[in-house]
N, CA and C atoms as a LAMMPS dump frame, in Angstrom:
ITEM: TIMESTEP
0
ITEM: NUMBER OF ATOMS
267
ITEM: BOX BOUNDS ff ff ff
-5.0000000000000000e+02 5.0000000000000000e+02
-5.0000000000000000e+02 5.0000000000000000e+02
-5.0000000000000000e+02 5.0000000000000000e+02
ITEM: ATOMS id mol type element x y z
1 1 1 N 85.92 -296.217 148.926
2 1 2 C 86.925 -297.01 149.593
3 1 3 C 88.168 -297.066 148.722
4 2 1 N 89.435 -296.777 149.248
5 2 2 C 90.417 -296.773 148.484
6 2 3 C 91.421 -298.171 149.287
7 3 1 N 92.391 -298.622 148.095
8 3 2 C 93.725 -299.514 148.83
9 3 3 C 95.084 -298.674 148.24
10 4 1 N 96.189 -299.381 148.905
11 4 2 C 96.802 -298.975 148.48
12 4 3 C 97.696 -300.274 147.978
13 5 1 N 98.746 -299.965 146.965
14 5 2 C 98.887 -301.353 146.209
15 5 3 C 100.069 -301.403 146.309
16 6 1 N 101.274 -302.132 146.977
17 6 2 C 102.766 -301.674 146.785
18 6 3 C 103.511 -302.929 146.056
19 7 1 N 104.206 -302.356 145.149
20 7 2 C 105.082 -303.656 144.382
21 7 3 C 106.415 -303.281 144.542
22 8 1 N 107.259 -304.511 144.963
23 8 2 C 108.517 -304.604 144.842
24 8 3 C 109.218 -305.704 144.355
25 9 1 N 110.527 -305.297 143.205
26 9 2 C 111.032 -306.392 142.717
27 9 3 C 112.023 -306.027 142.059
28 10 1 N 112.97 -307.145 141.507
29 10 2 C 113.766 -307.288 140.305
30 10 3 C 113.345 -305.817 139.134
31 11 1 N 113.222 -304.835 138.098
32 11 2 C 112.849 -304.38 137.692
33 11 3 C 112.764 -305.386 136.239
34 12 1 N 111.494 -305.007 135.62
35 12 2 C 111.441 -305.393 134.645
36 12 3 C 110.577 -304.87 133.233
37 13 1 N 110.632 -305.286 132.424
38 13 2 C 109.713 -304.55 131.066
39 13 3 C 108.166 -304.984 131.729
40 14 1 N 107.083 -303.961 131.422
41 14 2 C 105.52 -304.308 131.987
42 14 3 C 105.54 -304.452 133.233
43 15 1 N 105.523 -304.335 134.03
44 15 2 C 105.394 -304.174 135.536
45 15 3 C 103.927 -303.521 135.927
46 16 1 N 104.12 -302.082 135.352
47 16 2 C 103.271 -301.107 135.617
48 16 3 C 102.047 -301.468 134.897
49 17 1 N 102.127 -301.865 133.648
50 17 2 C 101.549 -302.348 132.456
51 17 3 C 100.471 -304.199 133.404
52 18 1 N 101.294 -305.207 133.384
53 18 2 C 100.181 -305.69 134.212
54 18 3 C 99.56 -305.552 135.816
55 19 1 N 100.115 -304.715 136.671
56 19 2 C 99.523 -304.236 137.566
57 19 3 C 98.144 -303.666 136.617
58 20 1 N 98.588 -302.623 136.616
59 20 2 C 97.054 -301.334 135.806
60 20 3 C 96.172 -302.506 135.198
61 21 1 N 96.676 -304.224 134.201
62 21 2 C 95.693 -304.316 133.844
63 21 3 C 94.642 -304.964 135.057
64 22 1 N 95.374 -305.515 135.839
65 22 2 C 94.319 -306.238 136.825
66 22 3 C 93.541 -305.343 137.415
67 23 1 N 93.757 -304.27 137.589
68 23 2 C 92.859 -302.738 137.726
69 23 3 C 92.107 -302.689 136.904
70 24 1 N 92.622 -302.753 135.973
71 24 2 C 91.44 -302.16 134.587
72 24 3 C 89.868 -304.007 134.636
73 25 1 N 90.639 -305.141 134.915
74 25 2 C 90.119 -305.73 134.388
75 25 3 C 89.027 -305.847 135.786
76 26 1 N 89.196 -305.525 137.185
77 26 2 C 88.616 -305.538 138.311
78 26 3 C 87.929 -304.252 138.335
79 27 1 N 88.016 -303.329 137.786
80 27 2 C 87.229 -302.204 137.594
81 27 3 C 88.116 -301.298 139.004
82 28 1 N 88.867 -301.097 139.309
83 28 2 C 89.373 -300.223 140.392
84 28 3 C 90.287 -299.412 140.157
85 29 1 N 90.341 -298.086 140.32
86 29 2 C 90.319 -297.204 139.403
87 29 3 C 91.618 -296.256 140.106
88 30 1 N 93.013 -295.943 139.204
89 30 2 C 93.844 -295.679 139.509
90 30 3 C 93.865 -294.158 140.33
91 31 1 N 93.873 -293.923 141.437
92 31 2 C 93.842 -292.392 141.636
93 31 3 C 95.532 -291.797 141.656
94 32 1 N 96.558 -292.516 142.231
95 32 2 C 97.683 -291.762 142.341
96 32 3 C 98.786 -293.011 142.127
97 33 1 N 100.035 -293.154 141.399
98 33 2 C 101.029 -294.074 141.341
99 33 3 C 102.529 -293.032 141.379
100 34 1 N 103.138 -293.919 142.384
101 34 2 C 104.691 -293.582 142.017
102 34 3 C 105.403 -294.66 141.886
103 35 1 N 106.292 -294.628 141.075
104 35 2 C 107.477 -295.469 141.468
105 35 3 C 108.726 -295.15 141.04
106 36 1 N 109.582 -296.209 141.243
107 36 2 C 110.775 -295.857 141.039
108 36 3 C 112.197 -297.396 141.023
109 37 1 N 113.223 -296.754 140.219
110 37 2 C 114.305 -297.704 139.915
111 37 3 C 114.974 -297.582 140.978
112 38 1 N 115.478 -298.515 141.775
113 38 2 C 117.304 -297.997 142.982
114 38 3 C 117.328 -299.379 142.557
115 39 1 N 118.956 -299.01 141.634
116 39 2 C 119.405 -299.952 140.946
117 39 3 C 118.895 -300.897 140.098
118 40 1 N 118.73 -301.985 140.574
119 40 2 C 118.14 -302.895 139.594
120 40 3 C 116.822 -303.159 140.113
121 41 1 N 116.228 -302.351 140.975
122 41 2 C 114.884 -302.91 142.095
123 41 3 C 113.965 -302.02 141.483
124 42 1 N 112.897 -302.239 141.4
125 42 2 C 111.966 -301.808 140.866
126 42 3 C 110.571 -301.689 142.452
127 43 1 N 110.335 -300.18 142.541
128 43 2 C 109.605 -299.886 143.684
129 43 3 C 108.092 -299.33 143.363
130 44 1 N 106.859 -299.365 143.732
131 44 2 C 105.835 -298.767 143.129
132 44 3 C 104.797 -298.864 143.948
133 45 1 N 104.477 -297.672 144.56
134 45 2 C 102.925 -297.604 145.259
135 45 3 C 101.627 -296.836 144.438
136 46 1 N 100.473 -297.815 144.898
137 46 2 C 99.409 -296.961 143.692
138 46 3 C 98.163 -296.94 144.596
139 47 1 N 97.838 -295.876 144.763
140 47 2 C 96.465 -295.615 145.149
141 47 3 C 95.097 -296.172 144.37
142 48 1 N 94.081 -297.326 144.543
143 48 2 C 93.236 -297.035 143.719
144 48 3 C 92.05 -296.735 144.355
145 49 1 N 90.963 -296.295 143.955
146 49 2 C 89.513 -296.472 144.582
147 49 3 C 88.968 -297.32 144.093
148 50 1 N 88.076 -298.002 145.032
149 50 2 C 87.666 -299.638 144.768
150 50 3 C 85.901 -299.819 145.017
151 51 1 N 85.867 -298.763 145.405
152 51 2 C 84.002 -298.938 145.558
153 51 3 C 83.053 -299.801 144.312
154 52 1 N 83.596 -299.174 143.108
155 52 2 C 82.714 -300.053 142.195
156 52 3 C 83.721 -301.365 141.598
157 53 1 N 85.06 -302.114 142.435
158 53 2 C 84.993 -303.37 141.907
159 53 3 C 83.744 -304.279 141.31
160 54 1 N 84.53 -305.169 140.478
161 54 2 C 83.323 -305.654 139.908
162 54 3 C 83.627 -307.276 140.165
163 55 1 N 84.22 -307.206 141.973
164 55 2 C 85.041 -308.804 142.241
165 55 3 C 84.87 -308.449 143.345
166 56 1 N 85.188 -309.653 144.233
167 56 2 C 85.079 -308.962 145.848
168 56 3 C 86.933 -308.315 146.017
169 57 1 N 86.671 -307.692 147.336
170 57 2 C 88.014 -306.993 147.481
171 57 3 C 89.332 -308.252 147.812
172 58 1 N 88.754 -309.19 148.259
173 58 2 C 89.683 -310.457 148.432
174 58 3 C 90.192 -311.282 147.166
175 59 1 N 89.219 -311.415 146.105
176 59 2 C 89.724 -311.815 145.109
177 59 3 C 90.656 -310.387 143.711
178 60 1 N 90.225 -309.942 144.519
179 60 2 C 91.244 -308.492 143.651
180 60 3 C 92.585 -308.326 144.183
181 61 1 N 92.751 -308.504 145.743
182 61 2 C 94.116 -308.827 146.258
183 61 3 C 94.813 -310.096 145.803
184 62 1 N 94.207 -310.901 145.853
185 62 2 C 94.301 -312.57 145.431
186 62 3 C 95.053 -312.429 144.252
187 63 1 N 94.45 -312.175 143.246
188 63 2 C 94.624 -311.915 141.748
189 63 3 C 96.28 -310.885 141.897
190 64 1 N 96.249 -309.936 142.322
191 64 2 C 97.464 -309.444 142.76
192 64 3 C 99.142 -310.428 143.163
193 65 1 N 98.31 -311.17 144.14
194 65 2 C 99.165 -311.682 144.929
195 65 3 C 99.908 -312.55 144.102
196 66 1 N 98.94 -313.237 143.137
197 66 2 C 98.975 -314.411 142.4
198 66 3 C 100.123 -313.696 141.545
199 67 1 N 99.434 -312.388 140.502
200 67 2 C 100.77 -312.022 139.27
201 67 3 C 101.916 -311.702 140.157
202 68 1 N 101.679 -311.488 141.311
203 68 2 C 103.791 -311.253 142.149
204 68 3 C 104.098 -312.196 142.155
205 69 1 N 103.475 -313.664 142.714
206 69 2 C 104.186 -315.042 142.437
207 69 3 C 104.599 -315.482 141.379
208 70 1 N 103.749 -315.258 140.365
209 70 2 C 104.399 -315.235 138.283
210 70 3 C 105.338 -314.712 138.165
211 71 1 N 105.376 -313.84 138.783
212 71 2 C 107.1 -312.406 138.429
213 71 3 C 107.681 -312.012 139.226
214 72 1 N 108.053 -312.888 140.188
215 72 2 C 108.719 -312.359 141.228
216 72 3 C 108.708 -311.506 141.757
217 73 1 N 107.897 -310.985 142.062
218 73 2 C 107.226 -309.462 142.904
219 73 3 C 106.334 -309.931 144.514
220 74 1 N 106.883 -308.843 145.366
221 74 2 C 106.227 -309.174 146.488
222 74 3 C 105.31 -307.815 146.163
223 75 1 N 103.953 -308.076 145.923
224 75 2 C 102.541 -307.291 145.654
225 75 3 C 101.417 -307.498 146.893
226 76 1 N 101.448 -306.305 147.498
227 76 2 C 100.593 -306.08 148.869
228 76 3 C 99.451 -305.192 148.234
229 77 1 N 98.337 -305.7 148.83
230 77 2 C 97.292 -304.981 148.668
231 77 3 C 96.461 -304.53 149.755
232 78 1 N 96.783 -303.659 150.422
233 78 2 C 95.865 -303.092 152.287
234 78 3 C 94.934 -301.867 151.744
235 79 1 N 93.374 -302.471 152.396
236 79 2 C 92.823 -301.747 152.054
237 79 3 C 92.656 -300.292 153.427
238 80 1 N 92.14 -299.109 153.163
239 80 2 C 92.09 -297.832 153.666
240 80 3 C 91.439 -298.389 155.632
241 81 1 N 91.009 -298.616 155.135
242 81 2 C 90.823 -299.499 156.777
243 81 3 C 91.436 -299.458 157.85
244 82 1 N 92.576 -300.488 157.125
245 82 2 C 94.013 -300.76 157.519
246 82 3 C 94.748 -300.063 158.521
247 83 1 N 94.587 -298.4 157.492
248 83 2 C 95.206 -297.512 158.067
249 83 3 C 94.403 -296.467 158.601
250 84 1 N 93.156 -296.515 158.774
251 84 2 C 92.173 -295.492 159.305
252 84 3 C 92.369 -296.37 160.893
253 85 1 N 92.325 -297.329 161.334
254 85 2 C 92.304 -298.226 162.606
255 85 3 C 93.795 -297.678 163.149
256 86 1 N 94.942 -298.034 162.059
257 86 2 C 96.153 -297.145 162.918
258 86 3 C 96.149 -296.027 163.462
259 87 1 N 95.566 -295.406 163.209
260 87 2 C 95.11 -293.987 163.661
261 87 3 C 94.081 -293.832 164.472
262 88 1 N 93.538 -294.603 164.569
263 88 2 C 92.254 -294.542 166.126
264 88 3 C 93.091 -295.025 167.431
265 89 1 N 93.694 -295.907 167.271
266 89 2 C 94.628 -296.172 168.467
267 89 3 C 94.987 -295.481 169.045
């Protein structure tokens, strides 16, 4: 099972740095990241696979949601689901 993780914000020093750790510390495992600067905005989508979390998938979004409210980041976490259902329609 994979999500996909999108952050947007203000740009700042560590961004990437505590995203990855709440990954590292939930056990969900980075497969693909981009991001990028336009202007002062800081943009970033990250693929992870999540099968062996070691949290449920709600408190791994949670935990997400929570460090964008600390740092001003709007941090979405939709899992593969999401978008496998858009596509059955």
């Amino acid at each position: 099972m994979k999500t996909v993780v999108s952050v947007i914000g203000k740009d700042a020093v560590g961004i990437i740095a505590k995203v990855s750790n709440i990954c590292s510390d939930c056990n969900a495992n980075i497969l693909d990241i981009t991001q990028s600067v336009l202007q002062d905005m800081f943009v970033m989508v990250m693929l992870t696979e999540i099968k062996d979390l070691n949290c449920t998938f709600v408190e791994f979004s949670d935990k997400m949601k929570n460090l964008g409210k600390e740092n001003n980041l709007d941090i979405r976490v939709m899992h593969e689901d999401v978008f496998n259902s858009m596509h059955r329609i």
